[in-house]
N, C-alpha and C positions, 0 to 999 in steps of 0.2 A: 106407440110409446112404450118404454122398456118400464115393467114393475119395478120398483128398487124397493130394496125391504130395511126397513128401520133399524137403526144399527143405534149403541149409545157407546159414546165413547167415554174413559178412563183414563186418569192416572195416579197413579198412586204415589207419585217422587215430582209434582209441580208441574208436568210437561216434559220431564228427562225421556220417558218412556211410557209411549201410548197404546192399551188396548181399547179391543173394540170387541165387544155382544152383541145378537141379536137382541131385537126387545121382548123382552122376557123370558129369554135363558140366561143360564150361569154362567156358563164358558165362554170363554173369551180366548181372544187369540191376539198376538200382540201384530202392532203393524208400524210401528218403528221404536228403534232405541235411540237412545240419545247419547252423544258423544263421550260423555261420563263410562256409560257403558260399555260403550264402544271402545273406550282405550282398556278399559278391564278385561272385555274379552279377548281384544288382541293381545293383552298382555299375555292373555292365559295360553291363549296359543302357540306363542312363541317359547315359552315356558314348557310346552308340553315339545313344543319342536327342539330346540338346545337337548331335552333328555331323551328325545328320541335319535337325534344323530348322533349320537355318544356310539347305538351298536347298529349303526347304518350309516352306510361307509358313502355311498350315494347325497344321503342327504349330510350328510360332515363335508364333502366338497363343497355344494352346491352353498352352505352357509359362510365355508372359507371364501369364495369368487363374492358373496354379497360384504364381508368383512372388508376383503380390497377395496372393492366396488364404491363401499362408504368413503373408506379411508381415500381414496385417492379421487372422488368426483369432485371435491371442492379445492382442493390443494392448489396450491401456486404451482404454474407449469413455467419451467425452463425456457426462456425463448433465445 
């Protein structure tokens, strides 16, 4: 039989985002976020992408082809 060691879990925002300590240490390490956050940090990252293909000529295409991409997956097609 595998030892499993005592763990307490946390949240500090109702359940949006859950850590988890051993019992009786401090630190904690998180083991999921919650969709709240989850759109915040993709937001941030997108955010940090848009100014970084500004002088990144690679990533400025690869965001023009996802631009299209949007723009025309939903559209009415000519039959």
């Amino acid at each position: 039989m595998r030892d499993l060691e005592p763990y307490v879990y946390e949240s500090p925002d109702g359940g949006d985002t859950i850590y988890r300590r051993r019992l009786g240490e401090l630190q904690r390490e998180q083991v999921r976020t919650g969709p709240i956050k989850k759109r915040l940090l993709r937001s941030q990252t997108w955010r940090d992408i848009l100014r970084a293909a500004e002088t990144d000529p690679v990533l400025a295409d690869m965001l023009d082809r996802v631009e299209v991409y949007y723009a025309l997956k939903d559209s009415p097609q000519d039959r």
